[in-house]
C-alpha positions in Angstrom: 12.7 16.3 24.5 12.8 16.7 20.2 11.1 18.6 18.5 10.6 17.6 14.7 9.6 19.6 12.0 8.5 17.8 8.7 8.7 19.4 4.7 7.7 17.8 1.6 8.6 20.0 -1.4 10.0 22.3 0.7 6.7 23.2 2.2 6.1 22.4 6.3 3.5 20.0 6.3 3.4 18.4 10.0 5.8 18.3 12.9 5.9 15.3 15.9 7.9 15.1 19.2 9.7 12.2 17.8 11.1 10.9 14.5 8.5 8.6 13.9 5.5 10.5 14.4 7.3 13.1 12.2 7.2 10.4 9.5 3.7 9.8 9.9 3.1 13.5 8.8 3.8 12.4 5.1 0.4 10.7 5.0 -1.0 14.2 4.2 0.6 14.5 1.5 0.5 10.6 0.3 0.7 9.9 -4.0 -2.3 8.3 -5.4 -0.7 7.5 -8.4 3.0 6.5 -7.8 5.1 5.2 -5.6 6.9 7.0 -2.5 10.1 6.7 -4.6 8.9 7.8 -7.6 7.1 10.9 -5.6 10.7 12.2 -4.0 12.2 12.2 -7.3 9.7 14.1 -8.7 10.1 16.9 -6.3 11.6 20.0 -6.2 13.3 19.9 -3.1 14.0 16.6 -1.0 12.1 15.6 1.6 13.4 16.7 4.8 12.6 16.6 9.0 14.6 19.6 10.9 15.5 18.2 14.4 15.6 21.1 17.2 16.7 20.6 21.0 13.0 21.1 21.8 9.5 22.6 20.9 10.4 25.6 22.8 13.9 26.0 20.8 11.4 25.8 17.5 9.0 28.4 18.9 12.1 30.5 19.8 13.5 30.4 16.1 16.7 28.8 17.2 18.6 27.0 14.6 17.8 23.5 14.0 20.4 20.5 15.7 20.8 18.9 12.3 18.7 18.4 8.9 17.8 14.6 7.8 17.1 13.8 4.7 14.2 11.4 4.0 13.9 8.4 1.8 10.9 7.2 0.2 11.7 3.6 2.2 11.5 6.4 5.9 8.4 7.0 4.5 7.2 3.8 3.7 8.2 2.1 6.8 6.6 4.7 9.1 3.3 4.9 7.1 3.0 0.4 6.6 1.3 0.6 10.4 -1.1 2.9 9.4 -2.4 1.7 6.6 
């Protein structure tokens, strides 16, 4: 199983077992003010969830599978259920 590990602003803010509950983690960090899109642009590095073969891989510093870059719309769709 995944392992997920979520930044915003190249900060780790959350982490979830699958891509979606990764997603969720941006709610910590949600704008009051602007939008999702307008949020990314504004910061200083891109969003971002590192994927790693599993939890234990993390724990064990192993280098993450692959890097995805987030889009305000990720965001938006994985955050719509919760709100």
């Amino acid at each position: 199983m995944g392992f997920f590990e979520v930044f915003w602003d190249g900060e780790a803010i959350g982490d979830g077992s699958d891509l979606e509950e990764a997603l969720t983690a941006y709610l910590s960090v949600q704008p009051e003010d602007i939008s999702w899109a307008e949020a990314c642009a504004a910061a200083s590095a891109p969003p971002c969830i590192r994927r790693y073969a599993s939890f234990e891989a993390y724990l064990d510093n192993a280098d993450e599978q692959e890097t995805i870059t987030v889009t305000a719309a990720m965001i938006e769709a994985a955050l719509l259920p919760l709100s």
